[in-house]
C-alpha positions as a printed Julia matrix, in Angstrom:
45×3 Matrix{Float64}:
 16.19   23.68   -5.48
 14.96   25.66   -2.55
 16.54   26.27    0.65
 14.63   24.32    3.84
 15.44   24.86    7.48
 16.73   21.75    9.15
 14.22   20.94   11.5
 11.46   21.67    9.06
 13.65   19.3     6.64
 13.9    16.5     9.37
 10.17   16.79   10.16
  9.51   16.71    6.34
 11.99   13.58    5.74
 11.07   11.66    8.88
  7.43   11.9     8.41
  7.79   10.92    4.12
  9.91    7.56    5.14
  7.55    6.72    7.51
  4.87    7.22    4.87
  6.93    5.52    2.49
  7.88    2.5     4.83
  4.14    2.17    5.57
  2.89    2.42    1.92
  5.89    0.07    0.8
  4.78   -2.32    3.23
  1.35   -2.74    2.11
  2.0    -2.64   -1.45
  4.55   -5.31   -1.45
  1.73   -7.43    0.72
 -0.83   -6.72   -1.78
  1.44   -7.6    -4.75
  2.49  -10.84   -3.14
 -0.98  -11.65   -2.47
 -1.86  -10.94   -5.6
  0.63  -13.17   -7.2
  0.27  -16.18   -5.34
 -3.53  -15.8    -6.12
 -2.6   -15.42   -9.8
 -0.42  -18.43   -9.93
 -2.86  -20.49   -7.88
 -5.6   -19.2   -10.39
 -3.39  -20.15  -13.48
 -2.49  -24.08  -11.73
 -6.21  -24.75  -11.06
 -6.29  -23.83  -15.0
């Protein structure tokens, strides 16, 4: 496991959770949408 300097490491990990907040935000409001869709899909069936 290699060696990082701090700040480089903060920059690294602040900028990835922000990524990963963002990306985790969407996909959870995709897959909810896309659930609710299925389920109305598979009612109206």
């Amino acid at each position: 496991m290699p060696h990082h300097p701090p700040v480089l490491y903060q920059i690294h990990t602040s900028w990835y959770g922000s990524f990963v907040e963002r990306f985790g935000r969407v996909f959870l409001l995709s897959a909810c949408t896309f659930f609710v869709t299925c389920s109305q899909d598979r009612s109206f069936v």
